[in-house]
C-alpha positions in Angstrom: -65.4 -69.3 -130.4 -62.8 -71.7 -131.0 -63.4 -75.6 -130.1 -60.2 -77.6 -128.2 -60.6 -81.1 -129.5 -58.4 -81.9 -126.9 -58.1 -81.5 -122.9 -56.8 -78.2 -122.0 -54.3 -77.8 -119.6 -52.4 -81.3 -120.7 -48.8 -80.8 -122.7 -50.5 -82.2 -126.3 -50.5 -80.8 -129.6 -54.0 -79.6 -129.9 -56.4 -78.9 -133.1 -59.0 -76.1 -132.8 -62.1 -75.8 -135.2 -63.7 -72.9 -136.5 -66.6 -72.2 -136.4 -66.9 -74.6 -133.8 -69.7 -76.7 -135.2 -70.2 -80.5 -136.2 -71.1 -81.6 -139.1 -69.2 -79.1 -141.1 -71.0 -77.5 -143.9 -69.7 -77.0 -147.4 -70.9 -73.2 -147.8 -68.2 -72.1 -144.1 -65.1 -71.6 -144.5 -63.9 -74.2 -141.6 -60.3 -73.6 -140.1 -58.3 -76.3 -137.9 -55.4 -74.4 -135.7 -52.4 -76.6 -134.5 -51.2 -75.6 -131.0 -48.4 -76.4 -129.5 -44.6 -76.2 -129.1 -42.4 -75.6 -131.2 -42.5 -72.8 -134.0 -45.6 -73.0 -136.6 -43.3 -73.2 -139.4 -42.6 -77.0 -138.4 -46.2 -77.9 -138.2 -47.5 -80.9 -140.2 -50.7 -81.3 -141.3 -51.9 -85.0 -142.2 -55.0 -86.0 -144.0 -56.5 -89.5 -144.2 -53.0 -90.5 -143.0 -51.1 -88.5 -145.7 -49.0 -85.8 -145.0 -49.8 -82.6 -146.6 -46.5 -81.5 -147.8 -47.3 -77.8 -148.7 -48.9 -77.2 -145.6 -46.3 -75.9 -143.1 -48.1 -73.2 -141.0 -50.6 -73.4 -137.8 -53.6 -72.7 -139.7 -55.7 -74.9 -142.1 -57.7 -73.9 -144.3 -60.2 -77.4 -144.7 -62.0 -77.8 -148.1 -62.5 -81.6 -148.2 -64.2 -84.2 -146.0 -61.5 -86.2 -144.0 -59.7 -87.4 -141.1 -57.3 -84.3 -140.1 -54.4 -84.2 -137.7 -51.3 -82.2 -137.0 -47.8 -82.2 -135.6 -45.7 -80.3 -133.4 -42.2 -80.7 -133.0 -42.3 -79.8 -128.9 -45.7 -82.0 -128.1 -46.0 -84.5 -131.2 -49.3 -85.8 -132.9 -52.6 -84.3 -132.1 -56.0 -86.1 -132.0 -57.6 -86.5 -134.7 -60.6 -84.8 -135.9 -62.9 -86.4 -139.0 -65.0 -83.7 -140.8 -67.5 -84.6 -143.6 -68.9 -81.5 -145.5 -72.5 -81.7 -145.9 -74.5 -79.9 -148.8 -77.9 -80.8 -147.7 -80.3 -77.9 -147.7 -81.1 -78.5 -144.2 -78.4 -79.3 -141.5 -78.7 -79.6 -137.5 -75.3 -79.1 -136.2 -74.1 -79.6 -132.3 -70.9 -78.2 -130.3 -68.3 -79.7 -132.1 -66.3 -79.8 -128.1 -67.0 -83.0 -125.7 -70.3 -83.4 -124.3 -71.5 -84.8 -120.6 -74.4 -86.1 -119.9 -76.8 -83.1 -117.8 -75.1 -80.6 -120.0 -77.1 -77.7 -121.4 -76.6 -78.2 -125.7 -77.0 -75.5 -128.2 -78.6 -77.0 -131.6 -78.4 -75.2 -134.6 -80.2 -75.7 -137.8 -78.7 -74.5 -140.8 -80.1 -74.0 -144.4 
């Protein structure tokens, strides 16, 4: 399952995680999708503020601990989305989408 960090149904540039988990862990391979308008080729990937000039396709594959957002030449900048790999041996990890009080939460606990 893919995680909208963003409201669906709203004309944004949106960033999708996978696995759809938070904090990340350094042993998945996490993912960031840009959606939005405009062809995928024109997508710009920023980290920590910089762009990432190699980086001109929808999909990112995410390596690094940082602050992540995208652009899309139809909808513009996307939210941003800060991800800090842990290594522990033990992690407990929560839906990385928004959360309302009275909501039913899946925990996992990773090792």
């Amino acid at each position: 399952g893919w995680c909208p960090l963003s409201p669906t149904g709203t004309q944004t540039t949106q960033l999708l995680l996978e696995p759809p988990w938070m904090p990340a862990v350094g042993w998945d391979q996490v993912t960031l999708t840009c959606q939005g308008s405009g062809p995928p080729a024109a997508t710009t990937w920023y980290k920590d503020g910089w762009r990432l000039r190699e980086k001109k396709q929808e999909r990112l594959l995410v390596t690094e601990s940082g602050t992540y957002k995208c652009h899309r030449p139809g909808t513009g900048l996307s939210p941003s989305i800060s991800l800090s790999f842990l290594t522990d041996w033990l992690v407990l990890q929560v839906p990385a989408w928004a959360l309302l009080e009275g909501d039913n939460v899946t925990l996992r606990c990773r090792r």
